[in-house]
C-alpha positions in Angstrom: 224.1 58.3 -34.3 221.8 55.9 -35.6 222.7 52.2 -35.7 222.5 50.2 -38.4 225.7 47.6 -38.3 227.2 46.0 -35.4 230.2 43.9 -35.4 230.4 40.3 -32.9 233.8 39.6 -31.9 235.5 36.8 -29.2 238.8 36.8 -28.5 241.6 35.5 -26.1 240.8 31.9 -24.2 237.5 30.3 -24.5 235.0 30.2 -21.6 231.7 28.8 -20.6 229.9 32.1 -22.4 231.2 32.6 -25.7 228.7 30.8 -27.6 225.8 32.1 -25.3 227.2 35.5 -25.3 226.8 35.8 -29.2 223.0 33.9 -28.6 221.9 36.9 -26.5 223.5 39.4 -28.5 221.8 38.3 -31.7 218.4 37.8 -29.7 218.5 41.1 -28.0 219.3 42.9 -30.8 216.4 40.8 -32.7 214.3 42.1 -30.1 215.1 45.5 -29.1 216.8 46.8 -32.9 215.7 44.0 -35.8 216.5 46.4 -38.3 220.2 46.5 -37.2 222.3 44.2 -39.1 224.8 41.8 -37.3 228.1 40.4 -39.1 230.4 38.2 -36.8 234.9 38.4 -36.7 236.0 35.5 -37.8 239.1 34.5 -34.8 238.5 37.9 -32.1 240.9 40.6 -33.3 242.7 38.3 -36.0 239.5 38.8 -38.1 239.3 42.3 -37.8 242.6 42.7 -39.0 241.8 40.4 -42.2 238.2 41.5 -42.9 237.1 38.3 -42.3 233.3 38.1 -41.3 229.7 36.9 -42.0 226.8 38.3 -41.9 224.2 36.6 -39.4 221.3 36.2 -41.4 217.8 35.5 -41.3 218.1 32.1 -40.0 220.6 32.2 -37.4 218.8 35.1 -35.9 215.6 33.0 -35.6 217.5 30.5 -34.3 219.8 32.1 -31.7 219.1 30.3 -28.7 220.3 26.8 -30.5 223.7 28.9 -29.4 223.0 28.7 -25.4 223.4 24.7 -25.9 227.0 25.0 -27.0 230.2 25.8 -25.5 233.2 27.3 -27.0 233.1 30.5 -29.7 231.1 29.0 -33.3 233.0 31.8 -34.8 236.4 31.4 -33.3 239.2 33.2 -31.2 242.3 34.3 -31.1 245.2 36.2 -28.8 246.1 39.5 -30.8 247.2 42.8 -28.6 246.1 45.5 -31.4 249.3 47.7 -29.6 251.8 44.8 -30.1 252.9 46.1 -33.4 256.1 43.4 -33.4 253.8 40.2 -33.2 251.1 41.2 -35.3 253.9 41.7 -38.4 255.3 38.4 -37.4 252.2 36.9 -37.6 251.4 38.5 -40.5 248.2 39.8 -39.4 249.9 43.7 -40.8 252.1 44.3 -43.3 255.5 46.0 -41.9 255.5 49.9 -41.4 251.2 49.3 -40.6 249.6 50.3 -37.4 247.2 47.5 -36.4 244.8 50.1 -34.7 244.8 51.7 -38.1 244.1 48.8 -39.6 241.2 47.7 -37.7 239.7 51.2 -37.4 239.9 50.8 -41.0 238.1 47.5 -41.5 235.1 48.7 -39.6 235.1 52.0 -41.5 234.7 49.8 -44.9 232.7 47.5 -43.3 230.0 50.1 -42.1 230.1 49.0 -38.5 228.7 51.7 -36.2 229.2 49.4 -32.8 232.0 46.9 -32.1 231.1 44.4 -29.2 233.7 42.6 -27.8 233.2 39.6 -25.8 236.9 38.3 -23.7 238.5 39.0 -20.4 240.6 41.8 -19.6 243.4 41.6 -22.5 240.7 41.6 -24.8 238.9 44.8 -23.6 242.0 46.1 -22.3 242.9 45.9 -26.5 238.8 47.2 -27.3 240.1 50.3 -24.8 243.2 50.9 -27.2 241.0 50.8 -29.9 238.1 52.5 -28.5 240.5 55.7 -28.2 242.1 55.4 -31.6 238.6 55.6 -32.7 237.8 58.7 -30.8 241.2 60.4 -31.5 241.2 60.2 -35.0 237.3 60.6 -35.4 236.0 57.2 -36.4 232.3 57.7 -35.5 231.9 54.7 -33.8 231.2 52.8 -30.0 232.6 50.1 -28.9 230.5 47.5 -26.0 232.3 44.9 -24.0 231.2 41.8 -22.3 233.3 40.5 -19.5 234.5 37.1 -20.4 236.9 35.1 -18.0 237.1 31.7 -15.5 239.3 33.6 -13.3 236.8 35.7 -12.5 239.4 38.2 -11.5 238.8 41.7 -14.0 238.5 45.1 -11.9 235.3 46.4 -11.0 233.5 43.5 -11.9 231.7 41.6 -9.9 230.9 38.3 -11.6 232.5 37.3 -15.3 230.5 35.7 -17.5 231.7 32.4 -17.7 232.9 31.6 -14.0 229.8 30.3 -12.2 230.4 27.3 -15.0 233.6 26.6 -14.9 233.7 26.0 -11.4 231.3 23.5 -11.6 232.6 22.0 -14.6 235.9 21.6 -12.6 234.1 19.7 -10.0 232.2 17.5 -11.8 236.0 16.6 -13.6 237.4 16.0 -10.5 234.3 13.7 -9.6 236.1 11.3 -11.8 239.7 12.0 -11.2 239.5 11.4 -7.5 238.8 7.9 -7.8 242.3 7.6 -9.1 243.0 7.6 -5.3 242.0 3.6 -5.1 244.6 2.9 -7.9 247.5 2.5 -5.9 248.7 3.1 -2.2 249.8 6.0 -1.2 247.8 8.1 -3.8 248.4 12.0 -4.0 246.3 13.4 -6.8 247.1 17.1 -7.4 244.1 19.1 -9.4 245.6 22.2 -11.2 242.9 24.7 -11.9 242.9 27.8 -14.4 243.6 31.1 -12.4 247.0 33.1 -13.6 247.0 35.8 -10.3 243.8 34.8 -9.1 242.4 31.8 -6.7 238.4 32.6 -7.1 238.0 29.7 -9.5 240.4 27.3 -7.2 238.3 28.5 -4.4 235.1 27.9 -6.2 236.0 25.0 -7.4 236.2 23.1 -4.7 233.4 24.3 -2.6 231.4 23.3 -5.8 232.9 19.8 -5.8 232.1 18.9 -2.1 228.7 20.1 -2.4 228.5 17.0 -5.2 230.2 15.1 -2.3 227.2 16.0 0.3 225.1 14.5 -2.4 227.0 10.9 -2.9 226.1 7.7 -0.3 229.2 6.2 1.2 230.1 3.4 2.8 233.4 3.2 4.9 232.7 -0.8 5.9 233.5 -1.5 2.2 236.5 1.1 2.2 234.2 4.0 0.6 235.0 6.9 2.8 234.5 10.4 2.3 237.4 11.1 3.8 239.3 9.6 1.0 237.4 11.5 -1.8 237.7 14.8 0.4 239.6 18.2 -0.8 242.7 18.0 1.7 244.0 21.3 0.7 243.6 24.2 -1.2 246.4 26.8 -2.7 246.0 30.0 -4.2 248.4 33.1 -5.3 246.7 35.3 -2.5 247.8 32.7 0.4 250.8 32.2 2.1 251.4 28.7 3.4 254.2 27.0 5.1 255.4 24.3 2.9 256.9 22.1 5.7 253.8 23.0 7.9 251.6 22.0 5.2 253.1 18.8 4.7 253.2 17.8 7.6 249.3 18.0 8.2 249.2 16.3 5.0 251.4 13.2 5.9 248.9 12.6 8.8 246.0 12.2 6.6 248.2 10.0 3.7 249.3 7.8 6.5 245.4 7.6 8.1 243.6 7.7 4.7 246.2 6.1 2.4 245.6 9.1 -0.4 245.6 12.8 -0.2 244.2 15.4 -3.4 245.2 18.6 -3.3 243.5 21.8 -5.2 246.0 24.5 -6.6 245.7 27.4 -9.1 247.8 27.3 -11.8 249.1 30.9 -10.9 250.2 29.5 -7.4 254.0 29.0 -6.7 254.5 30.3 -10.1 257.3 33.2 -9.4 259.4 30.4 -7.2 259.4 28.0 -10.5 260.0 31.3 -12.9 262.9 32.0 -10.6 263.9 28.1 -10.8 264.1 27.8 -14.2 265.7 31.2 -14.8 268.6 30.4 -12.3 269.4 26.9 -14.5 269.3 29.0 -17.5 266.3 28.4 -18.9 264.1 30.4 -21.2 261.1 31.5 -19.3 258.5 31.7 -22.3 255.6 34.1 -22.6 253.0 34.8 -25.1 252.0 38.0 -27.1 250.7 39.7 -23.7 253.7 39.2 -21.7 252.1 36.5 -19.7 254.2 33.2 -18.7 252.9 30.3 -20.5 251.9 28.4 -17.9 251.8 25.0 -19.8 255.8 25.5 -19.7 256.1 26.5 -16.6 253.8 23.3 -15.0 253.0 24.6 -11.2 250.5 21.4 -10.9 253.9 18.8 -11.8 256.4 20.8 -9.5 253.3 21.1 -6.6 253.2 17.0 -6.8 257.0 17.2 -6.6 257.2 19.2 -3.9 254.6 17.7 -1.3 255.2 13.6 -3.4 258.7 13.8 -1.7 257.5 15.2 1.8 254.4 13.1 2.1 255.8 9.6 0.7 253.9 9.1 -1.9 253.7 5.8 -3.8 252.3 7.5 -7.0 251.7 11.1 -7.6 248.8 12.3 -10.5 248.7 15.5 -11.3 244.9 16.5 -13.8 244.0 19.9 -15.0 240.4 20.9 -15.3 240.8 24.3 -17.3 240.2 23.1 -20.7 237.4 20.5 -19.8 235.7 22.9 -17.9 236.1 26.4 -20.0 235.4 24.9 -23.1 231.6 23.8 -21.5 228.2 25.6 -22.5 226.7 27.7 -19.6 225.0 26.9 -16.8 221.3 28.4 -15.9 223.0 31.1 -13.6 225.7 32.2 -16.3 223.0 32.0 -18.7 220.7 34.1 -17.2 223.7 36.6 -16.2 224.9 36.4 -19.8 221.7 37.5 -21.3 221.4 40.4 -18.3 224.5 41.9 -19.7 224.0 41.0 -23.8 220.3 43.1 -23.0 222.1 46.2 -21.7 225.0 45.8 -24.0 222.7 46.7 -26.9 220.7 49.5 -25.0 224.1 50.8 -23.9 225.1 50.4 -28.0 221.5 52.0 -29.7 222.5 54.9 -27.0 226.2 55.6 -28.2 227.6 54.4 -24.3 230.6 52.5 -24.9 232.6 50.0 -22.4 232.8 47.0 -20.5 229.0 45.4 -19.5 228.8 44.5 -16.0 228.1 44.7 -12.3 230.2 47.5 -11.1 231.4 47.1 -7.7 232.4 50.7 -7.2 228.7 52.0 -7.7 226.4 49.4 -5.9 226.9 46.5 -7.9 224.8 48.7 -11.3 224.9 46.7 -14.2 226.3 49.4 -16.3 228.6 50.3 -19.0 231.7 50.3 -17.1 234.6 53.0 -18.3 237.5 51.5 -20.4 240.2 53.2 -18.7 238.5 51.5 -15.1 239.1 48.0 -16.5 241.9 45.8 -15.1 242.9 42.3 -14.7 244.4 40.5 -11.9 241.4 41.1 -9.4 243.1 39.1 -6.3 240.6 36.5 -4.5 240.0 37.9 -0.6 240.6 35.0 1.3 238.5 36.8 3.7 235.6 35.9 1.9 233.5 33.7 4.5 232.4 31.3 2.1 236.6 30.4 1.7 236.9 30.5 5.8 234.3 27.6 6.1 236.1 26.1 3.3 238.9 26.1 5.0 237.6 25.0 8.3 235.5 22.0 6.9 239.0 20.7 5.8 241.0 21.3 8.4 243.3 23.6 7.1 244.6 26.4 8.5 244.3 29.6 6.7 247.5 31.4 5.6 248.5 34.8 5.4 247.2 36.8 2.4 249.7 37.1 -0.3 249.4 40.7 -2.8 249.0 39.3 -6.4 250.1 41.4 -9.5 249.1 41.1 -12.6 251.4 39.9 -15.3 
């Protein structure tokens, strides 16, 4: 099949790729196919469903890399599961009695598109794989490419996201600030909640990445500028167990020695104790249009600070989250040079007809390769056996807890 349309779509949360994933798209494609023209999905899947697009002209496509300066998606997002017939007729994205795969099958069928690339984490390409086999069921000549798009790091086989390497160190430079909080009042426990649903990678990263900005500062403890009282004191993830009482008691000894303590959790940890909380008061547990808790209701980061505020007898408790500073940033030098690595064999994977997800794939050597649909997953769980997490641990002084199977929701 020869190509001569391709369709750009982002979908589902934003990340530190969006905007560069579309820049290298546009310039490989520039590059390797210039004939082949682009139009760009207005809001991911949402779009689709409306026919609502642009085509990337002459100028933008000249102009591409202006895209690798920017964070967030220029042409929007949105979180639609194509199989979630219910929601999409609520939302009126589909009239009543419609199939949305239909639908969108449709679309790209009147809009001549002969390759669909979609850039998200693993519900969007988990929604390009429902598509992807409507299309080759009912004989819609057409492939569809993925690019793996998510903070958490966390979608099966792949071994990096696009996306990640950033947000961890956009995380760290927000806490840079936020820990400074501790001088505010005595008895300081600053809790930093970090994006990660099932999985602690970005947690993890997120603090080694904020006390290699530490090794880089000048203190001086005469004047009451300690490391100490900028360090991480503890990190918690869904894959680690912990003992709460243990914990806090380690804890207590560096409030009472350091007069602060700042904690790093992910906002996935303790969240089916809170779930089970709220349910047993009789509260609605709310979730979103993927089944997912919505973890803004559900708040691990307040009831964490509850929790260890009580135990460690704390003046003032502050609890910050990092996920929408640091997902909504442009890309860093190593995500952009990833990003364009996958955008590059995205579109020789699309001139050849070879559809799926675009990445290193762990089960055969680490090849950058057009991974199967049916092999993607979310819910990767962090190994805690990871060395670079076991030095994090034992620079701290934590002890490291038993690990905890994650599922993912």
């Amino acid at each position: 099949m020869a190509v001569k349309r391709v369709g750009i779509l982002t979908a589902g949360g934003l990340a530190p790729c969006l905007s560069s994933a579309i820049g290298a798209l546009i310039e490989s494609y520039t590059e390797l196919a210039p004939e082949v023209e682009i139009i760009c999905y207005r809001s991911g899947y949402k779009g689709l469903l409306q026919g609502d697009s642009f085509v990337v002209g002459p100028e933008v496509r000249e102009k591409a890399a202006i895209l690798h300066e920017h964070g967030g998606s220029p042409i929007g997002n949105s979180r639609v599961k194509l199989t979630n017939v219910a929601d999409c007729v609520k939302r009126g994205l589909v009239s009543e009695g419609q199939d949305p795969l239909h639908v969108a099958a449709e679309r790209l069928k009147t809009d001549q598109v002969d390759v669909l690339h979609t850039v998200g984490g693993d519900d969007t390409n988990t929604t390009a794989a429902d598509l992807a086999a409507f299309l080759a069921e009912n004989n819609y000549d057409l492939t569809v490419v993925g690019l793996p798009k998510t903070i958490d790091n966390d979608v099966i086989p792949i071994k990096q996201s696009l996306g990640a390497w950033t947000a961890a160190e956009e995380g760290a430079k927000y806490f840079e600030n936020v820990v400074a909080e501790h001088n505010a009042n005595p008895r300081m426990l600053i809790v930093h909640e970090v994006m990660g649903r099932n999985c602690g990678w970005l947690t993890a990263a997120t603090a080694v990445e904020y006390r290699k900005r530490l090794d880089n500062l000048n203190f001086l403890p005469e004047a009451g500028l300690s490391r100490e009282r900028k360090e991480v004191h503890g990190v918690y993830i869904p894959e680690m167990h912990f003992d709460l009482q243990q914990e806090a008691d380690r804890l207590r000894k560096i409030m009472d020695e350091n007069d602060c303590v700042n904690i790093f959790i992910s906002e996935g940890a303790g969240v089916g104790t809170i779930v089970d909380e709220m349910r047993a008061r009789g509260e609605d547990v709310p979730t979103d249009a993927f089944g997912h808790v919505k973890l803004d209701a559900v708040n691990p980061g307040k009831w964490f600070g509850k929790q260890f505020a009580e135990m460690l007898g704390a003046e003032k408790t502050l609890v910050q989250k990092s996920g929408y500073y640091s997902r909504a940033a442009a890309a860093n030098p190593a995500d952009i040079e990833l990003i364009a690595r996958c955008a590059r064999k995205g579109v020789e994977c699309a001139l050849a007809g070879d559809g799926g997800v675009i990445g290193e794939d762990e089960d055969q050597g680490d090849e950058l390769r057009a991974i199967e649909f049916e092999r993607i997953k979310g819910g990767k769980p962090f190994d805690i056996d990871t060395p670079w997490f076991g030095e994090l641990l034992d620079a701290i002084g934590q002890p490291k807890g038993e690990s905890v199977a994650t599922e993912h929701a």
